[in-house]
C-alpha positions in Angstrom: 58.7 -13.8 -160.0 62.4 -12.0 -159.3 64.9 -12.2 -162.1 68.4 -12.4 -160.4 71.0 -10.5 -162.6 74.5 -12.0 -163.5 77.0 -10.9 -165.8 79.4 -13.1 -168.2 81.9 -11.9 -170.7 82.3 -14.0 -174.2 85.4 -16.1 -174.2 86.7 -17.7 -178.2 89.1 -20.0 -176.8 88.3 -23.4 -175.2 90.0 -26.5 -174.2 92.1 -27.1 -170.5 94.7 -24.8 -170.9 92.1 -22.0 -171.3 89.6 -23.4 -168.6 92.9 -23.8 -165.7 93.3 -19.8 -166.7 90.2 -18.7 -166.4 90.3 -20.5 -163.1 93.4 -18.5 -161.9 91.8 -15.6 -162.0 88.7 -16.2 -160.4 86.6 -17.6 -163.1 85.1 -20.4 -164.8 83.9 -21.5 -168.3 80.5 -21.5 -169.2 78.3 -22.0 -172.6 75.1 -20.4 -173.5 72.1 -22.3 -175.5 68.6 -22.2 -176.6 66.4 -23.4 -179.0 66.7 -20.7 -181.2 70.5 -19.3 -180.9 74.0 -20.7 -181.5 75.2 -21.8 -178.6 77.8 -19.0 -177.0 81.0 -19.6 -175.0 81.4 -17.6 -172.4 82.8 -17.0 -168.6 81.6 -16.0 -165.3 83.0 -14.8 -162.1 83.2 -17.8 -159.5 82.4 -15.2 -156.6 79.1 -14.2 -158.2 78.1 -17.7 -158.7 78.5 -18.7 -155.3 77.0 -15.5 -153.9 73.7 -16.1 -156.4 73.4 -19.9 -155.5 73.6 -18.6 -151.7 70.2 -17.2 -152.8 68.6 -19.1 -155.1 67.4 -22.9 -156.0 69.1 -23.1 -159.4 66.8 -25.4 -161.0 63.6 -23.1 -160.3 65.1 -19.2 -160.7 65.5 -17.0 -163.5 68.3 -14.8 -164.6 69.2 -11.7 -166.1 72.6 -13.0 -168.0 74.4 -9.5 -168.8 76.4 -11.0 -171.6 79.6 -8.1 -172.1 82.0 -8.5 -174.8 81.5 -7.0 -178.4 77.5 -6.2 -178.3 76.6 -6.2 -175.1 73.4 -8.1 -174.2 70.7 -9.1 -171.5 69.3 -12.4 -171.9 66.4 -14.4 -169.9 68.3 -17.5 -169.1 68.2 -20.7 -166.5 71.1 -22.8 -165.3 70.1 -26.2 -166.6 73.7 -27.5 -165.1 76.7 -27.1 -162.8 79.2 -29.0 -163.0 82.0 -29.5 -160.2 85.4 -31.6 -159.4 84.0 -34.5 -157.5 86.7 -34.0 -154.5 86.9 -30.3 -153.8 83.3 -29.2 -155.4 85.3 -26.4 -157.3 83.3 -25.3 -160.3 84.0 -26.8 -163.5 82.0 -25.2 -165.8 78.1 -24.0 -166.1 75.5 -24.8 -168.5 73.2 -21.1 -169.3 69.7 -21.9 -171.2 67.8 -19.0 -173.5 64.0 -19.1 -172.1 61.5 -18.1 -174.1 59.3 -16.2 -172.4 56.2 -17.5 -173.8 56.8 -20.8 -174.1 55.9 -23.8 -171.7 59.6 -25.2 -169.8 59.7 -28.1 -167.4 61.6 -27.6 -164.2 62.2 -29.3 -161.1 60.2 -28.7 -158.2 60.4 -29.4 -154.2 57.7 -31.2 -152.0 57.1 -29.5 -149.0 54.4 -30.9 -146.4 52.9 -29.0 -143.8 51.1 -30.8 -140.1 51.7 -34.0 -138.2 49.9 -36.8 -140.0 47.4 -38.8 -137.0 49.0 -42.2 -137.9 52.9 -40.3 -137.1 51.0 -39.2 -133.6 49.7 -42.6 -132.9 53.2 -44.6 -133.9 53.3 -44.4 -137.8 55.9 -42.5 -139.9 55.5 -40.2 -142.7 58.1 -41.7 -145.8 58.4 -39.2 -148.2 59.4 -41.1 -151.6 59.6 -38.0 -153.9 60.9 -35.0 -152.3 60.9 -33.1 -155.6 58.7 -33.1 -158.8 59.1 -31.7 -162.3 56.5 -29.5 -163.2 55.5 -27.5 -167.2 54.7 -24.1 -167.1 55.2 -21.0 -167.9 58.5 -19.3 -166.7 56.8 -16.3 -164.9 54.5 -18.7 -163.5 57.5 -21.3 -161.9 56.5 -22.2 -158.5 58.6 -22.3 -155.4 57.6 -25.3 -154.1 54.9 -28.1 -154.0 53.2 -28.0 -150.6 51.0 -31.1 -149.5 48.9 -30.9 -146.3 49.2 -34.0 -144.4 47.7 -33.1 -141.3 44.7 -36.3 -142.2 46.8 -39.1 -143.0 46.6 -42.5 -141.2 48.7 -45.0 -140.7 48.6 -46.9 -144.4 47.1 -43.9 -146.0 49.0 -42.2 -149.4 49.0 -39.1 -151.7 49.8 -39.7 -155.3 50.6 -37.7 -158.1 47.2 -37.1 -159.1 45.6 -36.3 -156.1 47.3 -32.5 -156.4 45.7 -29.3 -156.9 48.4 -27.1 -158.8 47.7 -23.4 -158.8 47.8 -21.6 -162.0 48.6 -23.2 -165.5 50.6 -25.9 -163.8 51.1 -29.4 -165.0 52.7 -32.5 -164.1 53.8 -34.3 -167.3 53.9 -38.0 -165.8 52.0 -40.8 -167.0 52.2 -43.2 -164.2 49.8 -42.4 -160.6 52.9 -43.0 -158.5 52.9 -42.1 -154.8 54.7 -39.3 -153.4 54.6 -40.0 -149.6 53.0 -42.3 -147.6 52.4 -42.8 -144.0 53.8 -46.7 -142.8 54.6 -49.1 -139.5 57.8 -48.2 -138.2 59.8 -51.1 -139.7 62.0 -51.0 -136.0 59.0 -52.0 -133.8 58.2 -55.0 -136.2 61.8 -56.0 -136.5 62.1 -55.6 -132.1 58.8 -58.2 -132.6 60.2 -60.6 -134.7 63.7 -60.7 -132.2 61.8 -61.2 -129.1 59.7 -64.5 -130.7 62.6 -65.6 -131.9 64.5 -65.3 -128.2 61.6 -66.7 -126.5 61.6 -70.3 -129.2 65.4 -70.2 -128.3 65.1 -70.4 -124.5 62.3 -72.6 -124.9 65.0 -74.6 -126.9 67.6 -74.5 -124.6 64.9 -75.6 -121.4 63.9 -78.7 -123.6 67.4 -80.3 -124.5 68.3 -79.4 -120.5 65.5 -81.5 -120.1 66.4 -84.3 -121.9 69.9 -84.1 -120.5 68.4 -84.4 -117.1 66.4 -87.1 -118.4 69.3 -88.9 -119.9 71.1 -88.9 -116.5 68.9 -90.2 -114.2 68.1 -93.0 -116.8 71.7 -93.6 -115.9 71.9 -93.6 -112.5 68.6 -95.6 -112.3 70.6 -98.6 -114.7 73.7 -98.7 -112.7 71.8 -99.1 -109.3 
């Protein structure tokens, strides 16, 4: 699996005033944690961020975090979070994590199917309800994505979390046999039903009370003669 490199310099002042500063001249705050360091303030250049996310699912990839400042250090790391202003989606600030090599992480994962299902080519559609998954293993074993072939599904047929063959020491850590996608009725052509029985009881309607209208006058015509 490819390590992306990235370099940060340590920062010892926080707050606003320092983070509006950083942003004038091109970069942002950041903070580096793991399980077993103190957690490290640092910054990184905005253009190299949005150059390596240009590249990379951020949840999945790995970096090579070139910390400078003082003792300069190289550090295994994952961004577990980015944060950004809600109206311009400028960075805010970034959230580094330590991996240890040999231990087990959880990470988030994307569903990816491959074929036409038979009940999409005979009028169904496929409904994907989780489009990703979170997945434990190892970091040098984090795969790209989940891939589910769904070239044999029918209309009303399902694939749930335990029906999928991981490769490698892969595991899901739920609990629950939810479903992941499923193939279903187009909800259009029963709604398109529903209108036209409906249209058809309301002409019917409308026939009947001419009727009785028609009814009702020639009773009068036949009284006044």
């Amino acid at each position: 699996m490819e390590i992306h490199p990235l370099k940060a310099q340590t920062r010892n002042s926080t707050g606003k005033g320092t983070a509006r500063s950083l942003r004038r001249d091109g970069r942002i705050p950041a903070v580096l944690y793991g399980s077993d360091i103190e957690s490290i303030s640092l910054s990184v250049s905005i253009k190299d961020i949005e150059q390596l996310l240009k590249k990379i699912n951020y949840a999945q990839a790995l970096l090579n975090l070139e910390v400078e400042g003082g003792a300069s250090n190289k550090k295994t790391v994952m961004i577990k979070e980015i944060q950004t202003e809600p109206l311009t989606q400028n960075f805010r600030h970034l959230d580094f994590y330590e991996v240890n090599m040999t231990r087990k992480l959880t990470v988030t994962i994307p569903v990816v199917t491959t074929g036409i299902p038979k009940g999409v080519e005979s009028g169904g559609v496929l409904q994907v309800i989780r489009r990703e998954l979170d997945v434990n293993c190892l970091p040098t074993a984090i795969p790209e994505q989940i891939t589910i072939d769904v070239s044999d599904l029918d209309v009303g047929d399902s694939v749930h979390v335990d029906e999928l063959e991981l490769e490698g020491d892969v595991e899901i850590p739920y609990d629950a046999n939810f479903t992941i996608l499923t193939v279903v009725v187009p909800k259009v052509v029963e709604e398109e039903v529903e209108e036209g029985e409906e249209g058809e009881e309301g002409e019917e309607g409308e026939e009947g009370a001419e009727g009785a209208e028609g009814a009702e006058a020639a009773d009068a015509s036949g009284s006044e003669g």
